[in-house]
Every structure is written in C-alpha cells, then in structure tokens.
N, C-alpha and C positions, 0 to 999 in steps of 0.2 A: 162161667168162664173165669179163668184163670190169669189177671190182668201179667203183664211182663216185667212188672218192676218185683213181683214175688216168685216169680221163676229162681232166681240165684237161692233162692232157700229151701229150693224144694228141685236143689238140682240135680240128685240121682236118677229124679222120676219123669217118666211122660206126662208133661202138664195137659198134652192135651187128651191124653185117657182119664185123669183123675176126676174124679166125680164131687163135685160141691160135699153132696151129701153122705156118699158113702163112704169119702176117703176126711172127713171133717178131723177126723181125731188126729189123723197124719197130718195133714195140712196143720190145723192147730198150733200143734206139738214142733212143728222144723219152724212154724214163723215166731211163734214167743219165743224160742232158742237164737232162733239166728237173725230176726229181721230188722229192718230198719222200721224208723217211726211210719214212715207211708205205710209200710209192708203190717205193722198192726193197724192203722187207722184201717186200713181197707176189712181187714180180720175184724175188729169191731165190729164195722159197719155191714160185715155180711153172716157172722154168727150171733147166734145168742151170749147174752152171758152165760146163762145156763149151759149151751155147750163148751163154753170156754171153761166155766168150773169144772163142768166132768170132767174134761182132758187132765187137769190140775189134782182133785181129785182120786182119781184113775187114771193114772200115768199110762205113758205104755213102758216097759221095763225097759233099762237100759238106754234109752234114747235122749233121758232129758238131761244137759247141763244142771249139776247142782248148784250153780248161783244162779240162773235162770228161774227152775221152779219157786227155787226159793223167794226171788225177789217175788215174781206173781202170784205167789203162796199168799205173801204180806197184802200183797194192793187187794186182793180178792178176798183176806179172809179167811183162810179155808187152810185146810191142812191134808196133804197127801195121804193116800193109806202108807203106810210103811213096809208091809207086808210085800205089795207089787212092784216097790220102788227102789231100782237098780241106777245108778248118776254114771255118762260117762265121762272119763277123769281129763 
C-alpha cells in the first residue's frame, strides 16, 4: 500500500492500481525526482538498495531530472548507462 504523503509524486497515476512490485521502477523513479524526505524514508524502507540502484542504473528514458539522477548517482556510487538516458529539461 501506497501511504498518502507519496501520492503528490506519483500524481498522474492511480495509487490505488499501482503494484509495490511491478510498478517499483516507476514509483522509484517519480519519488527520488520529486519527493520529500518522508516520501524517501518510506522508499528506503520499503525497497532494496539493489532496486533503487537498478532504477539509477537503468533509468527509464526521459523521466529523470538531470540534477536528481545525478545527485543519487553520487550518494550511491553508480553511474547511469548513457546509452538509455534521456533528462527532462
């Protein structure tokens, strides 16, 4: 379940069809772009690292703020493929 304070970052979509697991990448991707600090404490505390690096990673094209990835680029370590990775402006 989808608590209510992460709704406003994932507000195009039906929070309540979205699936923990299948929609991870999306979820991910809108809360490290847009959220507040609860709004990752809760992402922390309900993914892996490991899926929060694939999302980082394996972007999804076009969706991520380029100071966004970049900042959790650094805190994680990791470096985007280049190849799949689209920033919007």
């Amino acid at each position: 379940m989808i608590p209510k304070f992460v709704q406003p970052f994932l507000w195009s979509y039906d929070i309540d069809a979205l699936d923990l697991r299948k929609d991870k990448k999306r979820i991910i991707t809108n809360i490290l772009n847009l959220g507040t600090s609860e709004a990752t404490d809760w992402l922390f505390n309900t993914y892996s690292k490991k899926d929060i690096k694939d999302c980082l990673i394996n972007p999804l094209p076009g969706e991520w703020n380029k100071k966004s990835i970049t900042f959790w680029s650094f805190l994680f370590d990791i470096n985007p493929k280049k190849s799949t990775t689209r920033f919007l402006k």
